[in-house]
Residue, then its C-alpha position, 0 to 999 in steps of 0.5 A: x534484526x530478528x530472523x522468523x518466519x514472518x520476517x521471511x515472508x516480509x522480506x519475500x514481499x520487498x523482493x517481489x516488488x521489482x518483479x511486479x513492475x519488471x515484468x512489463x519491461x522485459x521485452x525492451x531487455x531482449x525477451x520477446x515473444x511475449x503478449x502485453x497481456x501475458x507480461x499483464x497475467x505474470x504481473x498480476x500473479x507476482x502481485x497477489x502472491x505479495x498480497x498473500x505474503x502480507x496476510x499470511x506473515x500477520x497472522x503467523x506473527x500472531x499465531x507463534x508470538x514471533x511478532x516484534x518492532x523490527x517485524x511492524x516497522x517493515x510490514x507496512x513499508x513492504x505494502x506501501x511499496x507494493x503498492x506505490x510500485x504497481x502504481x507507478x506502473x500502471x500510470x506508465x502503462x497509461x491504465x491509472x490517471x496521475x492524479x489518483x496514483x498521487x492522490x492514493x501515494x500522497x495519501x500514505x506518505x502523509x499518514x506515515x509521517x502523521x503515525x511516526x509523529x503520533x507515536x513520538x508522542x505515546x498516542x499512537x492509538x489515536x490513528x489506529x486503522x479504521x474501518x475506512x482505511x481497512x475498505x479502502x485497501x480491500x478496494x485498492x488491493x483488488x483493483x491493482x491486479x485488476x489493472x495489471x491484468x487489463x482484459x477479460x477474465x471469466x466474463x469480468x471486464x478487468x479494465x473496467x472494474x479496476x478503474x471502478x475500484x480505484x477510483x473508490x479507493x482514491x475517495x476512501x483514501x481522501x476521507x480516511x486521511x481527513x478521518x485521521x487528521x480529524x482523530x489527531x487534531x486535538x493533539x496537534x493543536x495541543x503539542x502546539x500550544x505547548x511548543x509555543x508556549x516553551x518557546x516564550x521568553 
């Protein structure tokens, strides 16, 4: 396993998933004296320093060439379970209706799958991040700390706009992951008619 700085801050951004979901139980582990929304800011900061880590070791990756296949294969497991774990919180903490944390998890697990097939098949490319993809993770990327947070802040009602934000995520993911299956269709259809035409007698 290669060791770099990128690698680092990746590492750092699986450790801080706990902390993320964490947070909100410590009073049950005999810390009190905390607000819900003081757990709620500790949690938001925790996250958006996770967020960072993930911009900041891409670009360092790219920056001093450290980049490797060790390095793609854990950044995006790292962001996906970023955001699967605040999720699961959030729809603990009843701030994220069930059906749209598993609309947005579902999502990606299927996407996943979908890419590791593609790749096993040299087009990898054909389910490239679009455009779409890349609104729908700003979209649910700002809305998560939003609904960690869950109050005002600087006159921006949080509770509000997170659930704005992530019910257009929740949308976004849907057509993007029609948008995918659309892309690799014709390779599906095609690795089909091969399979089946290997498997006659």
């Amino acid at each position: 396993m290669p060791f770099n700085i990128p690698i680092l801050l990746t590492w750092l951004r699986v450790a801080l998933i706990p902390l993320v979901v964490g947070v909100f139980y410590l009073p049950e582990l005999g810390f009190h004296g905390f607000s819900i929304l003081q757990l709620g800011l500790a949690s938001t900061i925790i996250f958006i320093v996770a967020a960072v880590t993930d911009w900041f070791d891409g670009f360092l990756a790219r920056r001093w060439n450290q980049t490797s296949a060790f390095g793609a294969f854990l950044d995006p497991v790292a962001d996906k379970l970023m955001v699967a774990g605040a999720l699961l919180v959030l729809v603990h903490l009843q701030r994220v209706d069930p059906i749209i944390a598993f609309v947005i998890i579902g999502r990606e697990i299927a996407i996943s799958a979908l890419r590791e097939w593609m790749a096993q098949i040299g087009a990898s490319k054909s389910v490239a991040v679009s455009s779409i993809g890349k609104i729908k993770t700003t979209a649910q990327m700002v809305a998560i700390p939003m609904l960690l947070y869950y109050g005002g802040l600087f006159g921006i009602d949080t509770r509000f706009w997170g659930q704005v934000l992530l019910l257009i995520a929740a949308v976004l993911t849907v057509w993007s992951m029609f948008y995918y299956l659309r892309k690799a269709w014709p390779l599906i259809k095609e690795s089909t008619a091969v399979s089946s035409e290997n498997n006659k007698p």
